[in-house]
C-alpha positions in Angstrom: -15.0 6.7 -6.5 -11.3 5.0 -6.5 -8.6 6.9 -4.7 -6.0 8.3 -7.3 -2.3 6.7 -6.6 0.9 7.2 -8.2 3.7 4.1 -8.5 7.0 4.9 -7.6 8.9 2.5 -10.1 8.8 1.4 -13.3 10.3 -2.3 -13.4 9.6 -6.4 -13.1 8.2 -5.8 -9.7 6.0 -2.8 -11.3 4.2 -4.9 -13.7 2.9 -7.5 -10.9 2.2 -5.0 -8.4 0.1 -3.4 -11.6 -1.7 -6.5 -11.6 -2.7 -6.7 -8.3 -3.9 -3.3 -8.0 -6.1 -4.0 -11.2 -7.8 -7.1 -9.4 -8.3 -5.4 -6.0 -10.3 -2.7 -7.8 -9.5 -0.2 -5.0 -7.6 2.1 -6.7 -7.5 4.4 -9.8 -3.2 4.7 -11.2 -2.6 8.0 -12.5 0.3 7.0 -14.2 4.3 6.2 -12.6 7.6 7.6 -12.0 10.3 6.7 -12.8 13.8 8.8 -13.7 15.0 5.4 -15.8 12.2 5.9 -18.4 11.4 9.1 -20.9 8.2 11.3 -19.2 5.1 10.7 -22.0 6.0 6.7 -22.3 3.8 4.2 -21.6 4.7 1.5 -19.0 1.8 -1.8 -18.5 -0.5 0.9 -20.5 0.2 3.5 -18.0 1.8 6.9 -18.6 5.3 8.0 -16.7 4.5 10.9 -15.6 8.1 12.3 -14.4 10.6 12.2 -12.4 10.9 11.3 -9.0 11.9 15.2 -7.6 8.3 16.0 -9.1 6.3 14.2 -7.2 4.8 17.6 -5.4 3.8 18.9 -9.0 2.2 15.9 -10.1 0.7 15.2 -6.6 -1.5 18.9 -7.0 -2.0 18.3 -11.1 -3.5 14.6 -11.0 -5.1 15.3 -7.2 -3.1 12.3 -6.1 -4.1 10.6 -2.4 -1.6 8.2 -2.2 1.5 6.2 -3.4 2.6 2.5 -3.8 6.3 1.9 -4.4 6.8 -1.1 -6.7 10.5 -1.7 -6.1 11.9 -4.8 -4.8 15.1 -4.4 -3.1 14.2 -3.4 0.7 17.5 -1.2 1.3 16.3 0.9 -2.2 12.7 1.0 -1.2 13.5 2.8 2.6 15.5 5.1 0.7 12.4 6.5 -1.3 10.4 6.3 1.4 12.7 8.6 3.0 13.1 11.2 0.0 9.1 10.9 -0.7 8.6 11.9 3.2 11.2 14.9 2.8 9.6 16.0 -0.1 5.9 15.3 0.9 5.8 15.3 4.8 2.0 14.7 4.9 2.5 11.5 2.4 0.1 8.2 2.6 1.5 4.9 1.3 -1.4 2.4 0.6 -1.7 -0.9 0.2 -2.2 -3.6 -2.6 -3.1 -6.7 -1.2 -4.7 -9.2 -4.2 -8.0 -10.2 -3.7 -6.8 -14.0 -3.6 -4.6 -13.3 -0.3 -6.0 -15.4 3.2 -5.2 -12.9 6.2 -6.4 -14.2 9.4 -7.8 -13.1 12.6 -6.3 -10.3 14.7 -3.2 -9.8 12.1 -1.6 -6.5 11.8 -1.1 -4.8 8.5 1.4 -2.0 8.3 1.0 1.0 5.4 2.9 0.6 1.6 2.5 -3.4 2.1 2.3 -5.6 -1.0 1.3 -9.0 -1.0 0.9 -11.2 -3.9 -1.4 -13.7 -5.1 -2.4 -17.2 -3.1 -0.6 -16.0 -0.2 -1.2 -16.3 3.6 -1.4 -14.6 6.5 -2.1 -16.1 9.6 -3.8 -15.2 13.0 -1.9 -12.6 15.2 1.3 -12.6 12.5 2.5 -8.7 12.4 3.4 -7.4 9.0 5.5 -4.4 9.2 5.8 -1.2 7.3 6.6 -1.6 3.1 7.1 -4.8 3.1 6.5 -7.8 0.8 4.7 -10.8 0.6 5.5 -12.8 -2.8 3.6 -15.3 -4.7 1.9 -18.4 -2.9 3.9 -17.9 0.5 2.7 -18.7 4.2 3.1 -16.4 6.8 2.4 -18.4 9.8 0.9 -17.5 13.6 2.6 -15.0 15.3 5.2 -14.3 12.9 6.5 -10.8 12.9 7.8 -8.8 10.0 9.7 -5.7 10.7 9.7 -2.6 8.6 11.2 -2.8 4.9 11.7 -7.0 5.5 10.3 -9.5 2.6 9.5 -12.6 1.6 9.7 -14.5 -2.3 7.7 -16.6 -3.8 7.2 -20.1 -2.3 8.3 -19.3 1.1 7.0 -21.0 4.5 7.3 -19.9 7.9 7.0 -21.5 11.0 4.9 -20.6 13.8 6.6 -17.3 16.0 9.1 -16.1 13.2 10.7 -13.0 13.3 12.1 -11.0 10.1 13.6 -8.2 11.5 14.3 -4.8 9.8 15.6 -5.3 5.6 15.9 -9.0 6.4 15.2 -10.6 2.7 14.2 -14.6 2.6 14.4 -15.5 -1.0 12.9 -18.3 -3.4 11.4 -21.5 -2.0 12.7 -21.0 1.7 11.3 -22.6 4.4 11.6 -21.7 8.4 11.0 -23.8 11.2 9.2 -22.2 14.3 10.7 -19.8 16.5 13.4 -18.8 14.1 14.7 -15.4 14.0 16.5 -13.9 10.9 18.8 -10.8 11.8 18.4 -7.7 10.1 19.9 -7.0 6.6 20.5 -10.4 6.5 19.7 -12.5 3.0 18.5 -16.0 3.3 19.0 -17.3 -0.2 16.6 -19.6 -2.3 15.7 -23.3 -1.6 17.1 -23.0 2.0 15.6 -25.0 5.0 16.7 -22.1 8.1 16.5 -24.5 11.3 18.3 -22.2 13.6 18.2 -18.5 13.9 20.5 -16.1 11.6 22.4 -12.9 12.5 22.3 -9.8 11.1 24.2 -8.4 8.1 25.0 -12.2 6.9 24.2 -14.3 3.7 23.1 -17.3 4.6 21.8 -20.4 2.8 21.7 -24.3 2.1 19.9 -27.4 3.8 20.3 -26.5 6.6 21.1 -22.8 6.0 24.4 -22.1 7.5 26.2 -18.5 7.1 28.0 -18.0 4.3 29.3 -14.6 4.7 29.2 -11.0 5.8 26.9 -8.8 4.0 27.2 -4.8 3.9 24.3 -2.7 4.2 22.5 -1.6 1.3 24.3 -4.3 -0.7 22.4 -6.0 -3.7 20.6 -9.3 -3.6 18.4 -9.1 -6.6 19.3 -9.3 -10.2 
């Protein structure tokens, strides 16, 4: 029997993540929740159920197990997971990991991960905590990504990468081994990152060179 889950979410990101979950067969979606849309609509064919401040109702009505939070923006997403745990101290984030995804020997998966179709993982990389893994990128040997950290489509790592915490590498990036991108920092697309990249910084361009400071919790996506 599939595990219930709720999505926390109801955008761009949702619909994909929807997909995955569909494809991985693993889990049953009770519906979503999301304060942006009306409770009794239909999202992707499934039902918002409420608001985010009813999770505990809906969790005892719909015998929910666990929760996937299909929002994009790394600062946003730790802030849910914060609320969710207040409100739900016993909570379980699961996974949705499409079926196409390579993941190699002895790598480490975190909880609330999603990764996208055609990517891969590769031996001994470390994949932190709610983090994301876009369409069709490489996540090399050894690589470690921290807690909330994420990757976009058509992005390649290097061998011995580090993404620390809310670091965000966007479109078509690639990283050379041994490279290092601060936390909260925002590599942006089409970048080659030779050299490693402080926190709290944008930074991009061939080869990606700081641009300027970036304050936490500031936007990246549109």
């Amino acid at each position: 029997m599939k595990k219930k889950i709720l999505l926390i979410g109801a955008g761009h990101h949702a619909k994909v993540i929807i997909d995955v979950i569909n494809k991985e067969g693993k889990y049953f979606i009770v519906g979503l929740v999301d304060s942006r849309h009306q409770a009794g609509t239909y999202f992707c064919g499934h039902e918002i159920l409420g608001r985010q401040e009813e999770i505990p109702t809906l969790e005892k009505k719909y015998d929910i197990s666990g929760y996937i939070i299909c929002v994009g923006d790394n600062w946003m997403r730790s802030k849910i997971v914060t609320q969710l745990q207040e409100l739900i101290p016993k909570i379980e984030f699961y996974n949705a990991i499409h079926p196409s995804v390579e993941i190699g020997s002895n790598v480490k998966l975190g909880n609330g991960i999603v990764v996208m179709p055609g990517c891969i993982i590769n031996t001994e990389a470390a994949v932190g905590n709610h983090t994301i893994i876009n369409t069709n990128s490489s996540l090399e040997h050894n690589c470690i990504m921290e807690d909330f950290s994420s990757i976009s489509a058509g992005v390649t790592t290097g061998g011995f990468v580090i993404l620390k915490k809310f670091a965000a590498i966007a479109l078509g990036v690639t990283i050379f081994d041994r490279i290092t991108i601060g936390k909260h920092s925002v590599i942006g697309s089409g970048s080659l990152v030779t050299k490693d990249i402080p926190g709290s910084v944008l930074a991009y361009g061939s080869p990606a060179r700081v641009v300027r400071k970036r304050e936490i919790g500031e936007k990246y996506l549109k």
